[in-house]
N, CA, C and O atoms as a CHARMM CRD file, in Angstrom:
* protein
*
  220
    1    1 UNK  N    110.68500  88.33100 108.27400 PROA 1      0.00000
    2    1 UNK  CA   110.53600  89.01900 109.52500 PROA 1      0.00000
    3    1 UNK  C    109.10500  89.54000 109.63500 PROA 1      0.00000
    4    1 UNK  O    108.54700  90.02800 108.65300 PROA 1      0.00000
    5    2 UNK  N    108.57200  89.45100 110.69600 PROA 2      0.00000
    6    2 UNK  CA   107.18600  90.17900 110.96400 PROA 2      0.00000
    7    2 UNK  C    107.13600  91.55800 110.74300 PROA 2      0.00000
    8    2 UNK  O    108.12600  92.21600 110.42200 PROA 2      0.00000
    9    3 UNK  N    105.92700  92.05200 110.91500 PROA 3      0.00000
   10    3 UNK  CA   105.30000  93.35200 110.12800 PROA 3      0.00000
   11    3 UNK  C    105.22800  94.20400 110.90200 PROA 3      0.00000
   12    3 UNK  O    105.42000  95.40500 110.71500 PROA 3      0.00000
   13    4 UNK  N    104.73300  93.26900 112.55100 PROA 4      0.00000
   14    4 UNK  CA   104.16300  93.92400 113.98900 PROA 4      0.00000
   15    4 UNK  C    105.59800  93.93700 114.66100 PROA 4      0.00000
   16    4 UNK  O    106.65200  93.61900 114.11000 PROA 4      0.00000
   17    5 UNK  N    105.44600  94.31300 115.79000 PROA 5      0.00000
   18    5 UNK  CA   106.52600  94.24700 116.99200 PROA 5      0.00000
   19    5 UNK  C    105.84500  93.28900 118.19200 PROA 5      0.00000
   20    5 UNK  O    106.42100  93.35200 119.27800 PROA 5      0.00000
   21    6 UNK  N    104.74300  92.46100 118.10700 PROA 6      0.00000
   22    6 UNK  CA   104.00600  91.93900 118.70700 PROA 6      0.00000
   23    6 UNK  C    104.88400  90.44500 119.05200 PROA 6      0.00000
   24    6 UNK  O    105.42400  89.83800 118.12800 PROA 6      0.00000
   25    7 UNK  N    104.93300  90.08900 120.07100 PROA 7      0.00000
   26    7 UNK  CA   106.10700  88.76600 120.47000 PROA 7      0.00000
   27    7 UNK  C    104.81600  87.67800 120.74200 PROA 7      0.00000
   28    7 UNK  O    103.79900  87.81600 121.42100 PROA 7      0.00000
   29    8 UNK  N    105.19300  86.79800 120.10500 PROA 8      0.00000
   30    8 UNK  CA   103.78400  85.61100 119.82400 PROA 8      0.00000
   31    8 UNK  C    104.59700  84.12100 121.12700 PROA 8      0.00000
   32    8 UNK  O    105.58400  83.40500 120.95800 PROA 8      0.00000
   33    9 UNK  N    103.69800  84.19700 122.20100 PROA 9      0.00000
   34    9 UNK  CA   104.23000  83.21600 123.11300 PROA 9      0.00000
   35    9 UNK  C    103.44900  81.92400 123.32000 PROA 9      0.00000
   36    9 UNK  O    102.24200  81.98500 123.55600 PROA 9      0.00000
   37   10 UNK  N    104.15100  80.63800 123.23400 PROA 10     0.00000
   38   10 UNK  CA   103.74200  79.42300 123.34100 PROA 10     0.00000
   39   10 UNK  C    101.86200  79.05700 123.52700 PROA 10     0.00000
   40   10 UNK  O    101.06000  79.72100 124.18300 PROA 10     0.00000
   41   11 UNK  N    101.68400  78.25100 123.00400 PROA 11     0.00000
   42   11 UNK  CA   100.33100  77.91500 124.02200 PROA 11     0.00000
   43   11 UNK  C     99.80600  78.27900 125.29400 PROA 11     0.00000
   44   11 UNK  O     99.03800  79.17000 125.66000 PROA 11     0.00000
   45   12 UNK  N    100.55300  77.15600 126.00300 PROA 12     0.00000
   46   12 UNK  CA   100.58600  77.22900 127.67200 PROA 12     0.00000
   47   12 UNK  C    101.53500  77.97000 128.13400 PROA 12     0.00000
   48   12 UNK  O    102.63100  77.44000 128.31800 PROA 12     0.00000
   49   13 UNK  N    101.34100  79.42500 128.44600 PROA 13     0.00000
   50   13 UNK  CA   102.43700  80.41200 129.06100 PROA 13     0.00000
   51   13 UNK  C    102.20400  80.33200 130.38100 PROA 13     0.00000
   52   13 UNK  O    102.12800  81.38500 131.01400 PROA 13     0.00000
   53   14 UNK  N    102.08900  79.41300 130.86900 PROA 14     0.00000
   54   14 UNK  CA   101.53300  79.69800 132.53700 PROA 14     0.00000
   55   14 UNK  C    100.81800  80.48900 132.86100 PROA 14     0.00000
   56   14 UNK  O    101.43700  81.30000 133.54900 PROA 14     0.00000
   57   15 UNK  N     99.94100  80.71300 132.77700 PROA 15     0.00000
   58   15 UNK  CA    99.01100  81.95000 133.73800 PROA 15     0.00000
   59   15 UNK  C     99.29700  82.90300 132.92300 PROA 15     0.00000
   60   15 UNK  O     98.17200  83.39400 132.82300 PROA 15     0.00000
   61   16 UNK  N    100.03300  83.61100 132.18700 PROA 16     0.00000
   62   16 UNK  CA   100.13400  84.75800 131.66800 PROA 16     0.00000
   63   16 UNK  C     99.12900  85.16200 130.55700 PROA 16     0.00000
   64   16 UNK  O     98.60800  84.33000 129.81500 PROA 16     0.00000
   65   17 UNK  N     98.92100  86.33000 130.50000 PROA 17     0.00000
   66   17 UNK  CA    97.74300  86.68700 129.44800 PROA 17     0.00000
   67   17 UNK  C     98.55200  87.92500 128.66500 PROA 17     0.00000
   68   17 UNK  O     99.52400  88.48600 129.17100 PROA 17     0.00000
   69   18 UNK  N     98.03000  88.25000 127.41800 PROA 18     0.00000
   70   18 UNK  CA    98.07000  88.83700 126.29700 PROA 18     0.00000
   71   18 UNK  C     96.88700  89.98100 126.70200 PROA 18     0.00000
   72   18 UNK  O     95.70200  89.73000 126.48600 PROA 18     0.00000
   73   19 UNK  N     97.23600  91.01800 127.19500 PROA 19     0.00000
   74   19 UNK  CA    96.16700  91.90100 127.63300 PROA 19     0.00000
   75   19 UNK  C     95.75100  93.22900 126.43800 PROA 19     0.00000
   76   19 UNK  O     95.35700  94.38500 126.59500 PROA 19     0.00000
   77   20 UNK  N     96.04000  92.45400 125.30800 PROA 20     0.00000
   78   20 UNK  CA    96.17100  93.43500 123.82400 PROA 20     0.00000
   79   20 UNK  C     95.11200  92.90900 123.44600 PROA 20     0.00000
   80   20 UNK  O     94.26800  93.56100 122.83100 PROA 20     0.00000
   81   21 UNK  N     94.91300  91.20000 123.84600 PROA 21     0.00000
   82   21 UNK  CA    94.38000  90.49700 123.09500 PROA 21     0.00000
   83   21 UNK  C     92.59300  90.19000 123.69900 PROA 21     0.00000
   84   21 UNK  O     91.72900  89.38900 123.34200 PROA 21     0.00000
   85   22 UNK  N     92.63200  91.10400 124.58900 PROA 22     0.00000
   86   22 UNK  CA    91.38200  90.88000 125.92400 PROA 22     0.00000
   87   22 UNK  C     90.20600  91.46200 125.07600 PROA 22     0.00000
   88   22 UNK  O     90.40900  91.91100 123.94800 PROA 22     0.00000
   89   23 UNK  N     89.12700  91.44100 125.58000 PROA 23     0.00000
   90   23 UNK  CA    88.10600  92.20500 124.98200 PROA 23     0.00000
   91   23 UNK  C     87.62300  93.26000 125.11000 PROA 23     0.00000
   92   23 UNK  O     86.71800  93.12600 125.93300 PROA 23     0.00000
   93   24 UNK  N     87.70000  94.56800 124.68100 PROA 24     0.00000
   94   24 UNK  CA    87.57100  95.53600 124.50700 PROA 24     0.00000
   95   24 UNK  C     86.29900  96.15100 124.45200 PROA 24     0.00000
   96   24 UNK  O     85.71600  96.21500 123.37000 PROA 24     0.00000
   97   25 UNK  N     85.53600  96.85000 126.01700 PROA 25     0.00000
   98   25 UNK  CA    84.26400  97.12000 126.59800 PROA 25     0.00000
   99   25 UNK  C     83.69100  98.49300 125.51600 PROA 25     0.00000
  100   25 UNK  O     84.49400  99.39700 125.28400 PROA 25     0.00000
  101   26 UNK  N     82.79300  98.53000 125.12900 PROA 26     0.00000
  102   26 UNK  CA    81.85600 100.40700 124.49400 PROA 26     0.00000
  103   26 UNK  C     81.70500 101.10600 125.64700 PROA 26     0.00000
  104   26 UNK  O     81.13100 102.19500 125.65000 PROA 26     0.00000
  105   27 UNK  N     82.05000 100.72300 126.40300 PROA 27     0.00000
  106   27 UNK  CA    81.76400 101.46100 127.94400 PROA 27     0.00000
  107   27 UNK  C     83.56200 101.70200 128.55300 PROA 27     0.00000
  108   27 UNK  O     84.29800 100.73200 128.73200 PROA 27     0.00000
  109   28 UNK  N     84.00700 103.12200 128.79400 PROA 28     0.00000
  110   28 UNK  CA    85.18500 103.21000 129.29000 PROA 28     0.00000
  111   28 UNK  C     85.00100 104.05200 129.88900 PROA 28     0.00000
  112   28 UNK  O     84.77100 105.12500 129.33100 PROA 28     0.00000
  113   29 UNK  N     85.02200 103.93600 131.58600 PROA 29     0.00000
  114   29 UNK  CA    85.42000 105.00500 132.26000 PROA 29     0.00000
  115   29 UNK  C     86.44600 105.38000 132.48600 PROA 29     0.00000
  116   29 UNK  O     87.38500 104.59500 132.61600 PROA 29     0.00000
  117   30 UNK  N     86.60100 106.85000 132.61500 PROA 30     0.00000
  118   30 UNK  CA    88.44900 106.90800 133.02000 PROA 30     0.00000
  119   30 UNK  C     88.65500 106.99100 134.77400 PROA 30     0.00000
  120   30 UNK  O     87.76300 107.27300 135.57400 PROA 30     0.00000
  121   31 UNK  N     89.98300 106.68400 135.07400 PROA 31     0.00000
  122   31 UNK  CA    90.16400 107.15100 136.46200 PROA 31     0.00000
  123   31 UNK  C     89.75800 108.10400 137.12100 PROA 31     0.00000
  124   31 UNK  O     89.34800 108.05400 138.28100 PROA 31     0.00000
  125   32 UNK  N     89.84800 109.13800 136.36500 PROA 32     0.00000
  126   32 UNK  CA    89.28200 110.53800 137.17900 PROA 32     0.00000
  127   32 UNK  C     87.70100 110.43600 137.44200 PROA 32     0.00000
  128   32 UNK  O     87.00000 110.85200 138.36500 PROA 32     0.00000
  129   33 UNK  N     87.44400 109.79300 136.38600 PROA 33     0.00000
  130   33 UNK  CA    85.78500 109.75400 137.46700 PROA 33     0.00000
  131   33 UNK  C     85.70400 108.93600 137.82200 PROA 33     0.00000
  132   33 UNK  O     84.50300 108.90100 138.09300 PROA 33     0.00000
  133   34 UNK  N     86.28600 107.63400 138.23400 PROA 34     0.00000
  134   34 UNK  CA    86.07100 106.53600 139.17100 PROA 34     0.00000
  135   34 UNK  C     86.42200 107.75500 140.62400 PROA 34     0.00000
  136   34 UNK  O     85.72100 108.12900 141.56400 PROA 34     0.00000
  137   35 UNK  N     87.78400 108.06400 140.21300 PROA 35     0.00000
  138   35 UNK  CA    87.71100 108.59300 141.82900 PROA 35     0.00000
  139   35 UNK  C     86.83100 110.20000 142.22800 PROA 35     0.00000
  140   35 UNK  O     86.99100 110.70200 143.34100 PROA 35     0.00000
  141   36 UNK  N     86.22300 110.64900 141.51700 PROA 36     0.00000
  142   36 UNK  CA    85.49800 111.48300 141.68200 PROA 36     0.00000
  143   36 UNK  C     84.24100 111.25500 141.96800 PROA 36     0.00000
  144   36 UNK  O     83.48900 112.14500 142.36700 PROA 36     0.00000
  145   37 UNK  N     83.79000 109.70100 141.74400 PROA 37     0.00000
  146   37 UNK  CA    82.68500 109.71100 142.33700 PROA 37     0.00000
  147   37 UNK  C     83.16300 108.89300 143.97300 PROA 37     0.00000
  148   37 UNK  O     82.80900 109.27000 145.09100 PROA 37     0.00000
  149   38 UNK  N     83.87100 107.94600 143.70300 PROA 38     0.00000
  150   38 UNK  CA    84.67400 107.38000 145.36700 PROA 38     0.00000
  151   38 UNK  C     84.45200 108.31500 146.26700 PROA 38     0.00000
  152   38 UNK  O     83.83700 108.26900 147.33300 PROA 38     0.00000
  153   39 UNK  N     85.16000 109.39100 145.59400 PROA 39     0.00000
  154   39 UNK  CA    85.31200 111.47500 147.04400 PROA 39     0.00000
  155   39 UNK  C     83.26600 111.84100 147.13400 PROA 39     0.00000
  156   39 UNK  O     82.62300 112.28200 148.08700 PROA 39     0.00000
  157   40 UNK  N     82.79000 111.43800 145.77300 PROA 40     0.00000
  158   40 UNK  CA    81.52300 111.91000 146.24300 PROA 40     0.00000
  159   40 UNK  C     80.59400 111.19000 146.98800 PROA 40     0.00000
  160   40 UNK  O     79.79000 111.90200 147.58900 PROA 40     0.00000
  161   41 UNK  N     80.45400 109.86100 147.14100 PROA 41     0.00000
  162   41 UNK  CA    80.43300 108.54900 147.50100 PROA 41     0.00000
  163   41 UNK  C     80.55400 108.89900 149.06300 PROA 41     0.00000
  164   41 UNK  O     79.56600 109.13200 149.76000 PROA 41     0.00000
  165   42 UNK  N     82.54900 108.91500 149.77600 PROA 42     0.00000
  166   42 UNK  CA    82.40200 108.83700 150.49200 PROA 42     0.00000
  167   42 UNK  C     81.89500 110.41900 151.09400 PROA 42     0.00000
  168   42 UNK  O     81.28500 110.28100 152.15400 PROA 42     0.00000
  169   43 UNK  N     81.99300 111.61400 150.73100 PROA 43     0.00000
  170   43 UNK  CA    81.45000 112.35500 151.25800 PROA 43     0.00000
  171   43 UNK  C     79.99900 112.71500 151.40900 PROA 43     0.00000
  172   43 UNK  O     79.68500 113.67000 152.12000 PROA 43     0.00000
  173   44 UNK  N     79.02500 111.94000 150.72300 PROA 44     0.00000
  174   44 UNK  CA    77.81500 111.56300 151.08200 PROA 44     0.00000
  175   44 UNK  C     77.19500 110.88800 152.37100 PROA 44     0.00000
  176   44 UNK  O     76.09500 111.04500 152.90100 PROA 44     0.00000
  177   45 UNK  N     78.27500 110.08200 152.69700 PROA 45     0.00000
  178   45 UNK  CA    78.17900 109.08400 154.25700 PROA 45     0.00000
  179   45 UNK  C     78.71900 110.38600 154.97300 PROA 45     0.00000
  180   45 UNK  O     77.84100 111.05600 155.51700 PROA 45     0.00000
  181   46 UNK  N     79.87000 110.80600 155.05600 PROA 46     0.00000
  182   46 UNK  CA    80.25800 111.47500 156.26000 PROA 46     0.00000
  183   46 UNK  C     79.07800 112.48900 156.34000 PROA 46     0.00000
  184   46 UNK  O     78.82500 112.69100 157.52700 PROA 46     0.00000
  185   47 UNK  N     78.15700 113.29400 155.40400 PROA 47     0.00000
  186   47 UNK  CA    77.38400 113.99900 155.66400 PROA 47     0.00000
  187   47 UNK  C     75.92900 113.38500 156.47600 PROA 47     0.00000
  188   47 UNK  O     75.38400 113.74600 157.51900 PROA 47     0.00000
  189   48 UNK  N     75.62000 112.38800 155.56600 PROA 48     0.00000
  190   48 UNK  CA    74.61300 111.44300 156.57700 PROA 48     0.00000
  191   48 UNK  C     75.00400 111.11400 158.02100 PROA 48     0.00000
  192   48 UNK  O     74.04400 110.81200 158.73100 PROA 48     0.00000
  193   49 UNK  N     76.11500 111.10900 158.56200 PROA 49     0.00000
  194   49 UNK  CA    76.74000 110.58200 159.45500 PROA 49     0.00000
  195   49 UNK  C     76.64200 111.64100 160.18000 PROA 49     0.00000
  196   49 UNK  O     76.02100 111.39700 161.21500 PROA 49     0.00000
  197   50 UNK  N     77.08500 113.03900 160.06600 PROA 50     0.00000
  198   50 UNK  CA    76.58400 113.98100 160.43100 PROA 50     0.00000
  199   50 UNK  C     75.40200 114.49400 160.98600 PROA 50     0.00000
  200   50 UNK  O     75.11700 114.97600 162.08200 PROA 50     0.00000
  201   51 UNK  N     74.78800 114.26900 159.95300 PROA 51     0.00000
  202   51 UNK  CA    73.25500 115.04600 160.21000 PROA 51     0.00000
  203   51 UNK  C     71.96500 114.52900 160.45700 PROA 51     0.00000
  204   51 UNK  O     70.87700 115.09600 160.56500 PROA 51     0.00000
  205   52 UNK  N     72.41900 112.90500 160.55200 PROA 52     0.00000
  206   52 UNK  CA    71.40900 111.60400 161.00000 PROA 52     0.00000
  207   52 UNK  C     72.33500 110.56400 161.36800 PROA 52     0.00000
  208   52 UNK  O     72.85200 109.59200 160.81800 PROA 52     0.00000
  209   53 UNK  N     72.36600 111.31600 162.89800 PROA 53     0.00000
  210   53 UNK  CA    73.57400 109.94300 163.35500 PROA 53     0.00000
  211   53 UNK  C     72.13500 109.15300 163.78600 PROA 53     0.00000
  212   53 UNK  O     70.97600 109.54700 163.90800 PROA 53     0.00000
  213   54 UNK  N     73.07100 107.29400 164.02400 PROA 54     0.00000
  214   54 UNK  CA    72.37200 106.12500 164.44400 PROA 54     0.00000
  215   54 UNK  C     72.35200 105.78300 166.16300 PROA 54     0.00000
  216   54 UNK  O     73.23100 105.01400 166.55200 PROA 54     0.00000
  217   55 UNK  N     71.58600 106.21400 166.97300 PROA 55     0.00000
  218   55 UNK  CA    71.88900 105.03700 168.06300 PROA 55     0.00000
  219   55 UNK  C     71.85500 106.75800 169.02300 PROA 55     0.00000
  220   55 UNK  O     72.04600 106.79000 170.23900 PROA 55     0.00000
């Protein structure tokens, strides 16, 4: 019996991927600052938009 709990699937699994098995970035952002900069991001435009409208 195996050692892991890891389920080992065929060659050709159709399209499916092993996302254990992906490559693993030195660079990890977490969610909270993806969306903390998104809120700062878009509240940068609405202020430009504001205070230097176009046209």
């Amino acid at each position: 019996m195996a050692q892991d709990n890891q389920v080992q699937m065929p060659g050709a699994f159709g399209g499916l991927m092993r996302y254990d098995a992906e490559y693993h970035s030195k660079f990890a952002i977490s969610p909270k600052a993806v969306i903390v900069f998104l809120v700062a991001v878009i509240a940068f435009v609405v202020v430009l938009k504001v205070f230097w409208p176009i046209g």
